[in-house]
Biotite code that builds the C-alpha atoms (Angstrom):
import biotite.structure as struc

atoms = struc.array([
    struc.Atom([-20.917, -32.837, 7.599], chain_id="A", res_id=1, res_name="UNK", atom_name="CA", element="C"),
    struc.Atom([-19.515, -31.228, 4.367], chain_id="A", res_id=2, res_name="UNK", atom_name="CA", element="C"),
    struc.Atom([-16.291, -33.016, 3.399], chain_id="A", res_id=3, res_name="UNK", atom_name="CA", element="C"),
    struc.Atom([-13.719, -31.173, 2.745], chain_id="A", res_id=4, res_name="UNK", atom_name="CA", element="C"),
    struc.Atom([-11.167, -30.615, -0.458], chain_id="A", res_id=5, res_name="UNK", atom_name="CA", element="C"),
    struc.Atom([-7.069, -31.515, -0.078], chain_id="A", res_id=6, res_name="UNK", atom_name="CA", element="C"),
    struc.Atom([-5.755, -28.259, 0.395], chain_id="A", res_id=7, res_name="UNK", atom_name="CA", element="C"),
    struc.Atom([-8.720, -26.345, 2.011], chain_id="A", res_id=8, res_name="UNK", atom_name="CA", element="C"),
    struc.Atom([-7.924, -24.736, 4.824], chain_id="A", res_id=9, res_name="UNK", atom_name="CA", element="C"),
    struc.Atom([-10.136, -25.038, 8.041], chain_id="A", res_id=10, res_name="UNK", atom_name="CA", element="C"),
    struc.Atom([-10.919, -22.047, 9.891], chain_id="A", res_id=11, res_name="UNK", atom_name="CA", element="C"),
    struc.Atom([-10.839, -22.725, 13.773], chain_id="A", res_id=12, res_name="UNK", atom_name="CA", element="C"),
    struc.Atom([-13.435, -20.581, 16.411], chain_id="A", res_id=13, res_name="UNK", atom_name="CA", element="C"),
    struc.Atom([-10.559, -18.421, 17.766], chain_id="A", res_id=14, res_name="UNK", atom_name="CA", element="C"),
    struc.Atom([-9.069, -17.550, 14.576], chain_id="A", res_id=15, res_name="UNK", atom_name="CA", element="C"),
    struc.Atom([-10.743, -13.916, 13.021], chain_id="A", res_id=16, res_name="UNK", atom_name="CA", element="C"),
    struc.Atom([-12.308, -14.571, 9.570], chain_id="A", res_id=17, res_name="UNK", atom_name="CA", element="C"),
    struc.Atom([-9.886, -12.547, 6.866], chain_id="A", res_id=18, res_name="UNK", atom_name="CA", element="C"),
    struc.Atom([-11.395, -10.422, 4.594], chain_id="A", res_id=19, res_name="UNK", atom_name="CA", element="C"),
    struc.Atom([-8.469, -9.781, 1.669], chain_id="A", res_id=20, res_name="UNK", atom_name="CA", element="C"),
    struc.Atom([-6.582, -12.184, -0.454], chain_id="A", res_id=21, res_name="UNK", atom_name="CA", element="C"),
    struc.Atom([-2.711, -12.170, -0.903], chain_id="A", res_id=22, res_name="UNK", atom_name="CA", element="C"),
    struc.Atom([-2.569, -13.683, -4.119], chain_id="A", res_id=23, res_name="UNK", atom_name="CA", element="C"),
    struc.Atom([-5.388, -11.320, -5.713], chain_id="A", res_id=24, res_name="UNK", atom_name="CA", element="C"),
    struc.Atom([-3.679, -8.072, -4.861], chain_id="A", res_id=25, res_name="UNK", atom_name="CA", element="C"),
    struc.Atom([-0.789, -6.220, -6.449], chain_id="A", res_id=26, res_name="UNK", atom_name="CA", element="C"),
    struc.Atom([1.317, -6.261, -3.201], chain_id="A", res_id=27, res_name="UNK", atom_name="CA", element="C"),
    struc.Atom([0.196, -2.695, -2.284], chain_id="A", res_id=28, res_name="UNK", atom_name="CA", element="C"),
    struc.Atom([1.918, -3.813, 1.047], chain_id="A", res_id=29, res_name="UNK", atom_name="CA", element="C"),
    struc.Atom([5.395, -4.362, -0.654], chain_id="A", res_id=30, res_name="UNK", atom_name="CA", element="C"),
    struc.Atom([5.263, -1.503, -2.934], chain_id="A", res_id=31, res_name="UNK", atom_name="CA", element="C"),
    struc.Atom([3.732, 1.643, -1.505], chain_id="A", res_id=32, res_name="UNK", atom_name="CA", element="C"),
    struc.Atom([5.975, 2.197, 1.270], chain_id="A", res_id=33, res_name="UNK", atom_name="CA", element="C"),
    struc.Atom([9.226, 3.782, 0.819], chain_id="A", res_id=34, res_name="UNK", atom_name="CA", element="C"),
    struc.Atom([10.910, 1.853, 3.227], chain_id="A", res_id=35, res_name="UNK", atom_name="CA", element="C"),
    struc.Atom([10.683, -1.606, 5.461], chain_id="A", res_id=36, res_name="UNK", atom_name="CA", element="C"),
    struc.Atom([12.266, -1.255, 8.483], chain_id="A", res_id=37, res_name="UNK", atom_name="CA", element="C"),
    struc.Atom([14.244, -4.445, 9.342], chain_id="A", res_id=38, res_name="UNK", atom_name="CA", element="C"),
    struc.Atom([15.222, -5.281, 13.187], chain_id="A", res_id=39, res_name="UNK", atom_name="CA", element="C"),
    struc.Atom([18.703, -7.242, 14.208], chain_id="A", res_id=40, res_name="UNK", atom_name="CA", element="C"),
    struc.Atom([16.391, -10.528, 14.264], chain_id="A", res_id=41, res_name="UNK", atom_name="CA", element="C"),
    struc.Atom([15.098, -9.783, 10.653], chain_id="A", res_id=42, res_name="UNK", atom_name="CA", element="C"),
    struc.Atom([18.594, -9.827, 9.346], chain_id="A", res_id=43, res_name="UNK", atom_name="CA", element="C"),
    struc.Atom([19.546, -12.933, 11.145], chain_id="A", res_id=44, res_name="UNK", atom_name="CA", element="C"),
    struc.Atom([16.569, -14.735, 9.350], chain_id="A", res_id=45, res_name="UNK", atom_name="CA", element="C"),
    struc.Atom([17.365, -13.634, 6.120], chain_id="A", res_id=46, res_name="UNK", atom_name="CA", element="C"),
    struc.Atom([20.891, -15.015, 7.093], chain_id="A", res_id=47, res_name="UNK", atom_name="CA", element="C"),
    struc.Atom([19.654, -18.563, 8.221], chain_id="A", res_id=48, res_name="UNK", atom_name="CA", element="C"),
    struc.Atom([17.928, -18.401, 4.654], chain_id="A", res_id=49, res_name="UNK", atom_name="CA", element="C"),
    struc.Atom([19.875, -17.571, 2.525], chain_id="A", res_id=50, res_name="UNK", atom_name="CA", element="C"),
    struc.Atom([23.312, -19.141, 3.837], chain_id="A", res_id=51, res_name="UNK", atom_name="CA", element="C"),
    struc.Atom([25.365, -16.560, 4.490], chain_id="A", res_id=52, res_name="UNK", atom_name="CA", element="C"),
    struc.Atom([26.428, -14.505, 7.117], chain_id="A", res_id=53, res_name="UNK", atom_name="CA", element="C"),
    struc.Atom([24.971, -11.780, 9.377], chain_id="A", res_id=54, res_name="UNK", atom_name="CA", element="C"),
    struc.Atom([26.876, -9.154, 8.250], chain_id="A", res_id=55, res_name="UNK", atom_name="CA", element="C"),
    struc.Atom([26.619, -10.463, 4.382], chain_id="A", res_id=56, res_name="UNK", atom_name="CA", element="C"),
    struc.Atom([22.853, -10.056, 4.734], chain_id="A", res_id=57, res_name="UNK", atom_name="CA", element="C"),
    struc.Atom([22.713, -6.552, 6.308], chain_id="A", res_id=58, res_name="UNK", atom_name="CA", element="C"),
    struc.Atom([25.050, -5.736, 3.665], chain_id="A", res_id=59, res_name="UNK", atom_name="CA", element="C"),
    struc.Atom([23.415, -7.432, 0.749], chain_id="A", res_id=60, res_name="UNK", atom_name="CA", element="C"),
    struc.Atom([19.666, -7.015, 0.936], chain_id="A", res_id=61, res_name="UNK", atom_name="CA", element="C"),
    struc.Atom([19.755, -4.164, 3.600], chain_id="A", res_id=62, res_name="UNK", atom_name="CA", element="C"),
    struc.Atom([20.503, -0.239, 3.558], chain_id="A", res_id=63, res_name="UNK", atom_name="CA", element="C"),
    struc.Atom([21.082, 2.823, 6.102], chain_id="A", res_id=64, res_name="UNK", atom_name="CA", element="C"),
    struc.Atom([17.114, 4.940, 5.140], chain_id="A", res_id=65, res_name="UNK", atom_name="CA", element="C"),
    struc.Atom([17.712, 8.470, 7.763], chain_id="A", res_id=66, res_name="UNK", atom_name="CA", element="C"),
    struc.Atom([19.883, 5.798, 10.473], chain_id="A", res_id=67, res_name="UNK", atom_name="CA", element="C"),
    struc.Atom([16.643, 3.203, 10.210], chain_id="A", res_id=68, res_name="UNK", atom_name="CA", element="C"),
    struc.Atom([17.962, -0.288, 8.500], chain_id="A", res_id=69, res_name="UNK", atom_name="CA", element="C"),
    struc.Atom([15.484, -0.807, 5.614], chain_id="A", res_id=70, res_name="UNK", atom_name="CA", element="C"),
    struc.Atom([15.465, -3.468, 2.773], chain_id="A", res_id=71, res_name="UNK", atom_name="CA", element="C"),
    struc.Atom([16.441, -2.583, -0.471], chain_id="A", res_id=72, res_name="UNK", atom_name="CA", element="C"),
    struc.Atom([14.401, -1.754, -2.961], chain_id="A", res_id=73, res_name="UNK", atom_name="CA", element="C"),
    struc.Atom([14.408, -2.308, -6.893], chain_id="A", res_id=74, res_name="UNK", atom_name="CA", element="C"),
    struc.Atom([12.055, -1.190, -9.783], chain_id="A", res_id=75, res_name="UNK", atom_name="CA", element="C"),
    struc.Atom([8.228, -1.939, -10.341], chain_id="A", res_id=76, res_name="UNK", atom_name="CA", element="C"),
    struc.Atom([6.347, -2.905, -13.487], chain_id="A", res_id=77, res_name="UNK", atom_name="CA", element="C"),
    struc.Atom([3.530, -1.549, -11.488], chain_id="A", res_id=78, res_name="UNK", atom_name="CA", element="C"),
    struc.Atom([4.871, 0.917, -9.489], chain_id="A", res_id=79, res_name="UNK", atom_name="CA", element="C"),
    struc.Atom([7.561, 3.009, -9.234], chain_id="A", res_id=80, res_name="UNK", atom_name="CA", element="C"),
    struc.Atom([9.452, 0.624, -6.798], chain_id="A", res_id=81, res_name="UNK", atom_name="CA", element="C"),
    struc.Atom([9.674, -2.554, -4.519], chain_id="A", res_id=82, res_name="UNK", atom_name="CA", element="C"),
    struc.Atom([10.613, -4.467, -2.192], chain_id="A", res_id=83, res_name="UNK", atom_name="CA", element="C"),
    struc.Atom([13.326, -6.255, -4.099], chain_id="A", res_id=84, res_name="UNK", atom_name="CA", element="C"),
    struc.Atom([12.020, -9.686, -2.473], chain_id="A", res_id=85, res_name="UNK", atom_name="CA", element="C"),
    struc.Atom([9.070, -9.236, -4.616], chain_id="A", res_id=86, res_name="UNK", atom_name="CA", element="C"),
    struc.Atom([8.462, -11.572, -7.393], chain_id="A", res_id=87, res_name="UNK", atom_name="CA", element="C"),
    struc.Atom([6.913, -9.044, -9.849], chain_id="A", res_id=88, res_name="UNK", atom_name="CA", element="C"),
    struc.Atom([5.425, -11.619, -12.018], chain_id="A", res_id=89, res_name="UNK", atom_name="CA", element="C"),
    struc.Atom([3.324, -13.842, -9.054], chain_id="A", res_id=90, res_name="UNK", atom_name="CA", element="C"),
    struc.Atom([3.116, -10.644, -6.643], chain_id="A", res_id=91, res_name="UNK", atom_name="CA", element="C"),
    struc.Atom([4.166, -12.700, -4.267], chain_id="A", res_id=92, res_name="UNK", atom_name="CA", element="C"),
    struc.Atom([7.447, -12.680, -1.521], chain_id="A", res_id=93, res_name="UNK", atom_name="CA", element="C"),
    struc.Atom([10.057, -14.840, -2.526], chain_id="A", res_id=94, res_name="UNK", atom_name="CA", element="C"),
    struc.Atom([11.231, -14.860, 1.163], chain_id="A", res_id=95, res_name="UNK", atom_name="CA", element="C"),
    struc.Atom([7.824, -15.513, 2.384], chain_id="A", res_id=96, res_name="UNK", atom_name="CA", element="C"),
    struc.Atom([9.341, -17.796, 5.202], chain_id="A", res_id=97, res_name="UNK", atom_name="CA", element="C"),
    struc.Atom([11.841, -15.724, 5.789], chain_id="A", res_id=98, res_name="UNK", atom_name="CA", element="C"),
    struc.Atom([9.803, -12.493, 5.795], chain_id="A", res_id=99, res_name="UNK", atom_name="CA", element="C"),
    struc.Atom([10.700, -9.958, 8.490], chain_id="A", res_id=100, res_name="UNK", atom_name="CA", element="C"),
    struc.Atom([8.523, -9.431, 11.402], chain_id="A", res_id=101, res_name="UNK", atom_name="CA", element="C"),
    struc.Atom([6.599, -5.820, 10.228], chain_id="A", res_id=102, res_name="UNK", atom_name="CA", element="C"),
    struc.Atom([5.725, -8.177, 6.685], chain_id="A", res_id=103, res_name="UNK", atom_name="CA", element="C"),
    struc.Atom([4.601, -11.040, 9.396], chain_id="A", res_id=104, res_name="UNK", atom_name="CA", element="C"),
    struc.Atom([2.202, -8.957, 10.948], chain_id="A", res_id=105, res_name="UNK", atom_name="CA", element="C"),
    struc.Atom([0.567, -7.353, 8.349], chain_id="A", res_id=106, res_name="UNK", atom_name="CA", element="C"),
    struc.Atom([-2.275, -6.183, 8.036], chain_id="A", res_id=107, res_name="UNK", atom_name="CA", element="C"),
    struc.Atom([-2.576, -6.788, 11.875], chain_id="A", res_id=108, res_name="UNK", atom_name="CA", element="C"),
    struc.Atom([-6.339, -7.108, 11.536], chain_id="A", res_id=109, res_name="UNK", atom_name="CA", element="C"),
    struc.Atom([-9.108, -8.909, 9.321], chain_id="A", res_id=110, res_name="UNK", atom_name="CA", element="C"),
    struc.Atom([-9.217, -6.231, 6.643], chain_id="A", res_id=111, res_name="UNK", atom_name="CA", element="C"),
    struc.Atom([-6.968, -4.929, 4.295], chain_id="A", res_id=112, res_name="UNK", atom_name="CA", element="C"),
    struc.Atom([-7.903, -1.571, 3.329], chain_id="A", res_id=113, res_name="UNK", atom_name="CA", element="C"),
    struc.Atom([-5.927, -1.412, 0.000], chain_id="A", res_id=114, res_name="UNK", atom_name="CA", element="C"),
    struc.Atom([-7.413, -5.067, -1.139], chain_id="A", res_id=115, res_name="UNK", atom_name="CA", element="C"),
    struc.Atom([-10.845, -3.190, -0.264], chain_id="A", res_id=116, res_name="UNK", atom_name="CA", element="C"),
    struc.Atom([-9.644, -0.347, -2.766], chain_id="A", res_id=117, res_name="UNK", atom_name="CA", element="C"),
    struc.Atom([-8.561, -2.556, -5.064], chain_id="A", res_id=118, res_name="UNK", atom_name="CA", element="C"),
    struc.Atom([-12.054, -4.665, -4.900], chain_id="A", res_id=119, res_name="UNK", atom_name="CA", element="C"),
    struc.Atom([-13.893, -1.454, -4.539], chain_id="A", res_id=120, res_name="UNK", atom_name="CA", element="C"),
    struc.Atom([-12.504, -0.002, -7.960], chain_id="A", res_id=121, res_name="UNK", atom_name="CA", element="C"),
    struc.Atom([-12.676, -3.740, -9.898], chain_id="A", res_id=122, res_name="UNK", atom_name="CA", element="C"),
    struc.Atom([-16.633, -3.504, -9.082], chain_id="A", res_id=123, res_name="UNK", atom_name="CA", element="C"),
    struc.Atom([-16.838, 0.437, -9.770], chain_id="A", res_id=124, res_name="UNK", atom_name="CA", element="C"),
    struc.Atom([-14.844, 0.025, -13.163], chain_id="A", res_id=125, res_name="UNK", atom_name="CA", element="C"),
    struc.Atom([-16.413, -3.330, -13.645], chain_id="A", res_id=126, res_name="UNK", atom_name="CA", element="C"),
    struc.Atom([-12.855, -4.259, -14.894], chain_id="A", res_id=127, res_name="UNK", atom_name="CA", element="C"),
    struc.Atom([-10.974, -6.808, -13.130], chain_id="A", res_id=128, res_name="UNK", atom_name="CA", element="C"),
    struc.Atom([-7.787, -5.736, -14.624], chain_id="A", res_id=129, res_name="UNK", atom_name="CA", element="C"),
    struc.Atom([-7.935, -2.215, -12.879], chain_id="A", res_id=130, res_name="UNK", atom_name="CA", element="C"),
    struc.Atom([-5.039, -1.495, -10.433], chain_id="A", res_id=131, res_name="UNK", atom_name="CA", element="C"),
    struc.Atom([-5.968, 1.801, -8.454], chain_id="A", res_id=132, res_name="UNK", atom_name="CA", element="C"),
    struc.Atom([-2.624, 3.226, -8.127], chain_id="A", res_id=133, res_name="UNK", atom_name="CA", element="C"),
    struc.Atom([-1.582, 4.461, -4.387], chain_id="A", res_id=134, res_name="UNK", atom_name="CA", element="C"),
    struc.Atom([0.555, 6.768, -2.785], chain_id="A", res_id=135, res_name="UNK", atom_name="CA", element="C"),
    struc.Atom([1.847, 6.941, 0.415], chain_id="A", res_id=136, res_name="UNK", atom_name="CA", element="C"),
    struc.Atom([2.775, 10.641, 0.964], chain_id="A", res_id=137, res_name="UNK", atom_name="CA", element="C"),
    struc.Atom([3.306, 12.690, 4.211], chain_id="A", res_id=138, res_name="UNK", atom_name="CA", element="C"),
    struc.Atom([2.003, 16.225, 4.206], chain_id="A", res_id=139, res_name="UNK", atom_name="CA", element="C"),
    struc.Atom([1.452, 18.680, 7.251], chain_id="A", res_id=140, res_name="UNK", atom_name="CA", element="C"),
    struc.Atom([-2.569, 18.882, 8.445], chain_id="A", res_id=141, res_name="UNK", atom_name="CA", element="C"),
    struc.Atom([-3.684, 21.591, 10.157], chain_id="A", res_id=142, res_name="UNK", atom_name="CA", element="C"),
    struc.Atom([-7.292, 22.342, 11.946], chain_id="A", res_id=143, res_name="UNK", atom_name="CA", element="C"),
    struc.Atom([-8.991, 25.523, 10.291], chain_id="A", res_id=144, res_name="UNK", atom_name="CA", element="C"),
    struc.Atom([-12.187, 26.883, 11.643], chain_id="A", res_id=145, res_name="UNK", atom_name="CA", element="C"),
    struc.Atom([-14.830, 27.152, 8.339], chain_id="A", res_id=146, res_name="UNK", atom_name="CA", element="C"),
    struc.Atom([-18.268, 29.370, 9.615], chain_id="A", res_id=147, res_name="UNK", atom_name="CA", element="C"),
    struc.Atom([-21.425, 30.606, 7.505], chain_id="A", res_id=148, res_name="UNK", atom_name="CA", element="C"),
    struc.Atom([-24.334, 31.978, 8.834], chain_id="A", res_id=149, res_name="UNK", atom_name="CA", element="C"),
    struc.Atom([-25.496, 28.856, 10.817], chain_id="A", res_id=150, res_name="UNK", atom_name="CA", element="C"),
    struc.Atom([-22.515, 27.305, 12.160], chain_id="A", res_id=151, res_name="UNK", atom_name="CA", element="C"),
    struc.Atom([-18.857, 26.811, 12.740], chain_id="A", res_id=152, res_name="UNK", atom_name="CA", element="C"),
    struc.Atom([-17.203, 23.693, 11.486], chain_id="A", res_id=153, res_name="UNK", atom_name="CA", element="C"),
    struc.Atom([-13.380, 22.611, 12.448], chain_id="A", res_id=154, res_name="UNK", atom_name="CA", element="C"),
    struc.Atom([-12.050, 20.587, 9.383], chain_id="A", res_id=155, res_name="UNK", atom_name="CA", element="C"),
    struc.Atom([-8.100, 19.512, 8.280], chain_id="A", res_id=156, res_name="UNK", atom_name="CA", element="C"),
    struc.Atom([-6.395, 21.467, 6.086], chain_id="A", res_id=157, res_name="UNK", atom_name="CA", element="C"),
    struc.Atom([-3.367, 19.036, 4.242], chain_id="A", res_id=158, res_name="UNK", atom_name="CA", element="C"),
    struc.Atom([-0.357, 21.240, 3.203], chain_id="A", res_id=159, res_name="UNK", atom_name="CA", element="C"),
    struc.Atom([1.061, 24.345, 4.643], chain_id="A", res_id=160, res_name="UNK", atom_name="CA", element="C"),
    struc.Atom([-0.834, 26.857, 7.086], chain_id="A", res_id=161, res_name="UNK", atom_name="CA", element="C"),
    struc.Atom([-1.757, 29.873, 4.098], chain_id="A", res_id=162, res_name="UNK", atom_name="CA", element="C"),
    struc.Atom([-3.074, 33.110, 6.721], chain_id="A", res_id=163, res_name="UNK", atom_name="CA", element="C"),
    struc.Atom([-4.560, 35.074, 4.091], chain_id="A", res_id=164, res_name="UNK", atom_name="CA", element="C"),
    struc.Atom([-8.103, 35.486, 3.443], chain_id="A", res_id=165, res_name="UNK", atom_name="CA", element="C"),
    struc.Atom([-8.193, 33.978, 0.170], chain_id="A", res_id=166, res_name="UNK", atom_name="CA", element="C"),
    struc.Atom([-6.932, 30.752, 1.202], chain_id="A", res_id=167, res_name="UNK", atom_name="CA", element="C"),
    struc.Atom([-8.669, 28.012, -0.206], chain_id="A", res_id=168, res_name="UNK", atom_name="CA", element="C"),
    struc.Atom([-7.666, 27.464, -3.684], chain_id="A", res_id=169, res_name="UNK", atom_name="CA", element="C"),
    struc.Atom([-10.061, 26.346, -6.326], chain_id="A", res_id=170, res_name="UNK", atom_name="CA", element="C"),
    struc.Atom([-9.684, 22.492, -7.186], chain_id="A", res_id=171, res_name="UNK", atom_name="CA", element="C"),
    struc.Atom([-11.199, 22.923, -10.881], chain_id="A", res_id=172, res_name="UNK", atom_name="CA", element="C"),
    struc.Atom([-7.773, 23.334, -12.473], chain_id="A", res_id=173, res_name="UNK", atom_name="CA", element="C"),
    struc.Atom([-6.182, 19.957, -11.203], chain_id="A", res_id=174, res_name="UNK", atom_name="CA", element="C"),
    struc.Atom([-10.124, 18.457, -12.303], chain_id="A", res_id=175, res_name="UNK", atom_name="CA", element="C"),
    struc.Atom([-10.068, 19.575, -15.381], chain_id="A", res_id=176, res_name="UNK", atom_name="CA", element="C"),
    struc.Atom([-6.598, 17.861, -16.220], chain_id="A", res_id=177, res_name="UNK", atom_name="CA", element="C"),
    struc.Atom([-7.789, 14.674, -15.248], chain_id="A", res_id=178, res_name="UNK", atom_name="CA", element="C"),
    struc.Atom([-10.364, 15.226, -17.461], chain_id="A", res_id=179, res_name="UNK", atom_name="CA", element="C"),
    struc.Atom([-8.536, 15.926, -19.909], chain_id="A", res_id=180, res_name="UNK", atom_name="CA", element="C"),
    struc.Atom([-6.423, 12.757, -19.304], chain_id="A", res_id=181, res_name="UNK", atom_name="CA", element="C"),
    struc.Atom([-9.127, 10.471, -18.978], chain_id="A", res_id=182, res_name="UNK", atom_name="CA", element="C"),
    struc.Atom([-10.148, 11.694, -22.695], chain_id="A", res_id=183, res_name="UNK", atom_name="CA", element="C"),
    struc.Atom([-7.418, 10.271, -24.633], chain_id="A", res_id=184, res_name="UNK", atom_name="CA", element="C"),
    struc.Atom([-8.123, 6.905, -22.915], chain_id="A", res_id=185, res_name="UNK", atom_name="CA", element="C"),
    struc.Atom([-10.773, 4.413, -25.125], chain_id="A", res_id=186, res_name="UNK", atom_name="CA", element="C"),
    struc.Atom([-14.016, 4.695, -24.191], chain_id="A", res_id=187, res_name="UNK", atom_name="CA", element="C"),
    struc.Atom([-14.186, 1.605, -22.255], chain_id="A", res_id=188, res_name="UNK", atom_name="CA", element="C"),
    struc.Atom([-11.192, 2.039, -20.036], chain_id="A", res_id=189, res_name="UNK", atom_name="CA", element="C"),
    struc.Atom([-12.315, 5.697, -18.766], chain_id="A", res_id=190, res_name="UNK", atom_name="CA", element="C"),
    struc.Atom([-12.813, 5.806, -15.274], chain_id="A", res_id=191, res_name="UNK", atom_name="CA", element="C"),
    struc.Atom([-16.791, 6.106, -14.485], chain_id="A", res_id=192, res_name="UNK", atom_name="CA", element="C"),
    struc.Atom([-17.961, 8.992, -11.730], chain_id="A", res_id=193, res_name="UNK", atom_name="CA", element="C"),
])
């Protein structure tokens, strides 16, 4: 039998092999999300470790988000904001103990799909320094019927319902501008298709 190193961690039958690492990843988690809701028990934690009161750490590290209690956010040297619990040097939680329960149960399964972007890219870019950024956004979808003269396909449609007959827009424009961008960038750091 193998011996093991101080500090290695020994992975039990019952317990599902992970396939992301914390401490490689930008906190995607922390940052992409415009809001963390927080529960009653959340707040009390924070309490217990910080020292202070209930009510002094809904009102401190807290805020009323469209009548959900979220924690407060702060700027990003990656992205445009954070959870303000974020160390944005390490990338790491500076509450991790304290953490509430939605952080705890992240990514509630063995993969991460934004460490698998962020791997993904590295490998594609062959650039370890590459952060893909992402967006969370919220649109409408919509199921359009598309036919030619074989067959009839139902695909989603993201944005608003358009009736007319000329609906679909041509994408070439919004190409052609990250083409454009991806220019002035040096030759090295271009992105590769």
């Amino acid at each position: 039998m193998a011996k093991r190193t101080a500090g290695e961690r020994v992975i039990k039958d019952e317990e599902p092999r992970v396939y992301f690492n914390c401490s490689k990843c930008p906190a995607y988690c922390c940052s992409i999300y415009e809001r963390v809701k927080v529960t009653k028990r959340d707040i009390a934690r924070l309490a217990k470790h910080f020292g202070v009161s209930e009510e002094m750490a809904r009102r401190r590290y807290t805020h009323d988000h469209d009548g959900e209690r979220v924690l407060n956010r702060v700027k990003d040297a990656i992205f445009p904001e954070t959870c303000a619990f974020l160390d944005q040097r390490t990338r790491g939680c500076t509450v991790y103990l304290a953490r509430p329960g939605v952080c705890r149960g992240y990514p509630g399964r063995s993969r991460c799909a934004y460490y698998d972007v962020l791997q993904f890219e590295r490998r594609q870019q062959d650039d370890e320094n590459v952060v893909p950024v992402v967006t969370i956004t919220f649109r409408p979808v919509h199921e359009e019927e598309h036919s030619d003269a074989d067959s009839t396909e139902t695909i989603e449609v993201w944005g608003e319902e358009d009736k007319t007959a000329d609906a679909v827009k041509d994408p070439a424009p919004i190409f052609a501008a990250e083409d454009r961008a991806a220019e002035r960038l040096p030759r090295g750091k271009r992105p590769r298709r």
